[in-house]
N, C-alpha and C positions, 0 to 999 in steps of 0.2 A: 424574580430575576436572579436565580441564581449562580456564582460562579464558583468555577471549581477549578484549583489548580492540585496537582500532586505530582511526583518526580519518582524517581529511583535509581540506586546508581549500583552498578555490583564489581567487582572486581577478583582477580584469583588465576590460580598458576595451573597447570595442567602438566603429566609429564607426556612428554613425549619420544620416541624410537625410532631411527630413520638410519636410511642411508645416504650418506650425499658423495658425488662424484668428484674427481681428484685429477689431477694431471697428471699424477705420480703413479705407477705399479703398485699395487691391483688395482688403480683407478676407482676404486671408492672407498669409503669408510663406514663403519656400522657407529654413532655414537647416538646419546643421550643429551636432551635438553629440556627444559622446563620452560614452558609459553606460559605467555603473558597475555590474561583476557580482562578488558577491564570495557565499560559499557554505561550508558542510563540512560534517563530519557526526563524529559517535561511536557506534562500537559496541559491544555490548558482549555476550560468549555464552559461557555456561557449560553444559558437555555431564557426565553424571555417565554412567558405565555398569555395570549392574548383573552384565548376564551377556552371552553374545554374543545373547542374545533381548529385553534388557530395556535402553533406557536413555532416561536424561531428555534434553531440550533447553531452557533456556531462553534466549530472547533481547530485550535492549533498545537500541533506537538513537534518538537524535535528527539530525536535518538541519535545517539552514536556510540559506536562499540569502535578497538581498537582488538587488532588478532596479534600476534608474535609470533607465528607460528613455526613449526619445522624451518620450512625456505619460502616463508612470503609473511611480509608484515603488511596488514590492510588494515586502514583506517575508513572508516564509513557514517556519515554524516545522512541521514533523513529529514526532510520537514515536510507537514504535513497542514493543511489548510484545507478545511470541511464547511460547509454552509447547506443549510437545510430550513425549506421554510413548509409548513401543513396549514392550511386552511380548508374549512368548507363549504363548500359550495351548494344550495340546496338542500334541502334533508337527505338525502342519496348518495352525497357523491363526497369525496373527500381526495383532494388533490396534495401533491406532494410535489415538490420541484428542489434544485439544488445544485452544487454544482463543488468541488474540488480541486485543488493543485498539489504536486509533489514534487521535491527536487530532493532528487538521490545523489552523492558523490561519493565516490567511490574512487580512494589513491593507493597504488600495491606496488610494494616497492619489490625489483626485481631480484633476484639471486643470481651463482653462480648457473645453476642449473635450470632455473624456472624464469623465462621473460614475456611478457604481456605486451604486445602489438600498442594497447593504449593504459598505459598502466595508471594515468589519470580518467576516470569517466563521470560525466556527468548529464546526470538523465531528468525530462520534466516530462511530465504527465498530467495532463489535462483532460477534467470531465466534465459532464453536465448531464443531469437528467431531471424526467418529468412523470408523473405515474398519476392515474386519478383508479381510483374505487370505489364501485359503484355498488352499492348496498342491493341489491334481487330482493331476497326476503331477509330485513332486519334481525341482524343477532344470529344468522343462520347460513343464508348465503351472499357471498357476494364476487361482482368480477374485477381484476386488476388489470390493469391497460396501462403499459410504459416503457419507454425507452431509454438506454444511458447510452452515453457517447464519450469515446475517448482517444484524445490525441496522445502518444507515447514517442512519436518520430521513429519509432523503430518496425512498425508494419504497414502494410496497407488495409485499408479497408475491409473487415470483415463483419462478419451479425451472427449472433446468436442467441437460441430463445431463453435465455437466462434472463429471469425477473430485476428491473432493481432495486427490488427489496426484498423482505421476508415477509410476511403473514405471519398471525398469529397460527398456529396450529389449532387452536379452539374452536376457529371459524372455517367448515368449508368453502370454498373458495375455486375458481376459473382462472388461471393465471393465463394470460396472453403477453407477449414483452421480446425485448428484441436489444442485440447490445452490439455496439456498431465500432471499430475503432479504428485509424489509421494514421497517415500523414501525409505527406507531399512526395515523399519518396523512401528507398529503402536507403541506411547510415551502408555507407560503402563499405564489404566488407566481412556484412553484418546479413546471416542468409534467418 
């Protein structure tokens, strides 16, 4: 049962060159500024194993960075929440299911020259999926069959045949799989 936490936090200046626009003749200025990036994150994963066919995953992290940049200061906050469970089924078959959330925020504060329609935004994203692998010829080949699904509020409905997972490369493999995602409507606004 083991858990794992680890972090990282980084911080530093960058320079930077720009022009910004002026009320006054010649309506702009060429200066110099030094931005402010500073950032980390925590994470956090607890793995349980039942047998060598069967074991849990879960995982949570936070990030956030802050920019200074030229003309927009953005602050940005992530959290992340992952769950994964693999059992098997049969001698053949080995199933995978799981499912995720994300809540992104994102606050940009405006300039004289640069303004954002929603300078607060905050976005969730929900998934879930399901995969089973079926062993053909042990050790040699096998087929994959799964679907993910994901709500984001910001599209409709779409599929595509991207796997939800990887494969080892060692083993050739038949991928079949299908990746579905939408919402209720499109955020007004927002093409």
């Amino acid at each position: 049962m083991p858990l794992t936490l680890q972090g990282d936090y980084f911080g530093g200046k960058v320079g930077n060159k720009g022009i910004a626009v002026t009320l006054d003749s010649p309506y702009f200025q060429i200066f110099e500024k030094e931005s402010s990036i500073t950032g980390g994150n925590l994470l956090s994963r607890w793995q349980r194993s039942f047998s060598e066919t069967s074991d849990l995953l879960l995982q949570i992290n936070y990030e956030f960075t802050e920019r200074d940049e030229l003309q927009v200061l953005e602050n940005r906050d992530t959290f992340d929440l992952d769950f994964q469970h693999r059992f098997g089924l049969g001698e053949r078959q080995d199933i995978m299911w799981g499912f995720g959330y994300r809540f992104a925020r994102v606050d940009i504060v405006d300039s004289l020259t640069i303004a954002y329609t929603s300078a607060l935004r905050k976005d969730h994203l929900f998934s879930f999926f399901l995969q089973d692998e079926i062993s053909l010829w042990p050790d040699k080949f096998s087929l994959l069959i799964g679907s993910k699904f994901e709500d984001n509020g910001l599209y409709r409905i779409r599929d595509s045949a991207e796997p939800p997972a990887a494969l080892d490369a060692s083993s050739p493999s038949l991928r079949l799989g299908s990746n579905i995602q939408g919402c209720q409507d499109p955020v007004p606004g927002r093409t």
